[in-house]
N, C-alpha and C positions, 0 to 999 in steps of 0.2 A: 368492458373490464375496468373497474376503478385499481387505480393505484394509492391515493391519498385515502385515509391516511395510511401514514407509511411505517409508524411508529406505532405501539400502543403499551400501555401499563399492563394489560393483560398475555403481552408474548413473553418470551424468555429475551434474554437479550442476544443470544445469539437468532432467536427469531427476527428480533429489530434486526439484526445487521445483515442478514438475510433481505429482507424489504427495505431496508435502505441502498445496501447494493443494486436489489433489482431495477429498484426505480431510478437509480442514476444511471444503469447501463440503459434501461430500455426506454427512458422516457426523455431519453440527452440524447448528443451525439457523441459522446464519450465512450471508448471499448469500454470491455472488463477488465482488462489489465490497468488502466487508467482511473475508472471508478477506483479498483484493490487500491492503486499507490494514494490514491486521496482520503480511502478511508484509515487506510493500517499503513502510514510515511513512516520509512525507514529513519534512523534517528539521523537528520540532518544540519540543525541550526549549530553546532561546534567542531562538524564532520569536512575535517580537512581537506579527505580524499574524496570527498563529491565533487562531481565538475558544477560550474556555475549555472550552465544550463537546469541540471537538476533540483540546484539549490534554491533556482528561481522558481520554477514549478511546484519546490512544497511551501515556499512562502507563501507566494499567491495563496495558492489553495487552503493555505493553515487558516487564511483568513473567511473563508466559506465556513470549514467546518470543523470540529475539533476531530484531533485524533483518535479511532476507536481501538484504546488499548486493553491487551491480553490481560493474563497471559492466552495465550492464542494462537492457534495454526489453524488456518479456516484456508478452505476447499473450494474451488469454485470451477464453474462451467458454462458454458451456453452454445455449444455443438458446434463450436468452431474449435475453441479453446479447452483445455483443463488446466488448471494450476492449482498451486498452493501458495501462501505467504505466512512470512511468521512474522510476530510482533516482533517490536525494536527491540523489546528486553530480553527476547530468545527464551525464555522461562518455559514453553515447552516442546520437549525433542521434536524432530522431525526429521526421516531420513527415506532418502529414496535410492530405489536399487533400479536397475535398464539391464536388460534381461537381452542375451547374445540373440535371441530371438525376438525382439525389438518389445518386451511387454515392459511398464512400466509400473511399477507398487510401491509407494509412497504411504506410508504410515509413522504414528508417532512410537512406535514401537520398533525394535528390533527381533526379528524371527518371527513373522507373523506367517508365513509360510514355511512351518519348519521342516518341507519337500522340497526347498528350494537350495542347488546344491552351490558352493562358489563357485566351479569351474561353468557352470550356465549366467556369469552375473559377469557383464560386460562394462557396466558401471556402479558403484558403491559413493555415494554421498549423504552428506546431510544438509539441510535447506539452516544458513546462515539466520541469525537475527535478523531483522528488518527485509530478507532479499526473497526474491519470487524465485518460484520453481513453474517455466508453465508450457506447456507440448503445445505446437500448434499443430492441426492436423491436416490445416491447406497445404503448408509447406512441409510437413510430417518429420518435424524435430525438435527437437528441445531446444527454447530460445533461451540464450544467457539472462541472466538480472539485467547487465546493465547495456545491455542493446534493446529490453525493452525498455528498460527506462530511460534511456536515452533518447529512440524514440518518439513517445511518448510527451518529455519533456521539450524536446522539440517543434513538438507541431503548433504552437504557440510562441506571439513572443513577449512569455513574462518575465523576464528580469524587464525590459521596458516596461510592460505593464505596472509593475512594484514600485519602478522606479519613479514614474508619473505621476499613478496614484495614490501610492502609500504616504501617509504622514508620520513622522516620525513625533510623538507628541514632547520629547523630552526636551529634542533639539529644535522645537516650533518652540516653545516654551521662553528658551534662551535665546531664539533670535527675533522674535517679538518683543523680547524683553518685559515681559507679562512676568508677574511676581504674585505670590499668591496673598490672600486677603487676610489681614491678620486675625487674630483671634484675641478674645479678650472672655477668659471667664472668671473673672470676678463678682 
């Protein structure tokens, strides 16, 4: 089975993110939950109320690969897992209903089942901007956003990593005291 390439001019682009997912869940050690937060990162570089652990995980990661923005609510699976995530910009609805009889139906629309009565609907929400929606069915429950991503962003340790590695060119710049080369166009 070839995976590369992984991209092509001739898929749609939710084809590409399609085979870009696959190939980072199946061809890494990386879940699906963790490929989704690398591909579709919640909006994080001004975001207060992220913990640091998380904040350090989409930096690293920004630096792989860029973000693939919506607008977007994209689906995913691989017989362990189901979820959903929505882009950062929230731009399209998403809402999901848990049914007293433990079914779960997730769609961008409201009344997609319109047999479906309130008093059988044990949970009513809508899947936030940037946050995951995802059942796991080892443990057969709905795991919060941010206990996945938490996590997730845990099981590495990148704010060290960032902190090591990353150069910061503005402030390399000023403490080299490196000045840029003048110009002369006359």
């Amino acid at each position: 089975h070839q995976l590369l390439p992984a991209t092509s001019d001739n898929m749609s682009d939710s084809g590409n993110f399609d085979s870009v997912l696959e190939l980072m869940a199946k061809a890494s050690e990386r879940s699906l939950p963790e490929a989704v937060m690398m591909m579709i990162p919640e909006a994080w570089q001004d975001n207060h109320n992220l913990s640091d652990t998380k904040k350090a995980f989409y930096e690293y990661n920004s630096c792989l690969m860029e973000p693939w923005d919506g607008p977007a609510m994209v689906a995913f699976t691989d017989g362990r897992y189901i979820g959903a995530t929505l882009d950062r910009n929230g731009l399209r609805p998403s809402r999901y209903y848990v049914t007293k009889d433990d079914h779960v139906i997730l769609s961008s629309e409201i009344g997609v089942i319109p047999e479906l009565q309130d008093k059988d609907v044990k949970i009513k929400h809508r899947l936030e901007p940037g946050k995951m929606f995802l059942v796991d069915f080892e443990t057969q429950r709905i795991v919060p956003d941010d206990e996945i991503k938490e996590q997730v962003a845990s099981r590495h340790p990148y704010g060290e990593w960032v902190k090591e590695s990353m150069i910061d060119l503005e402030r390399w710049t000023q403490e080299t005291a490196i000045s840029p080369a003048p110009f002369d166009f006359s």
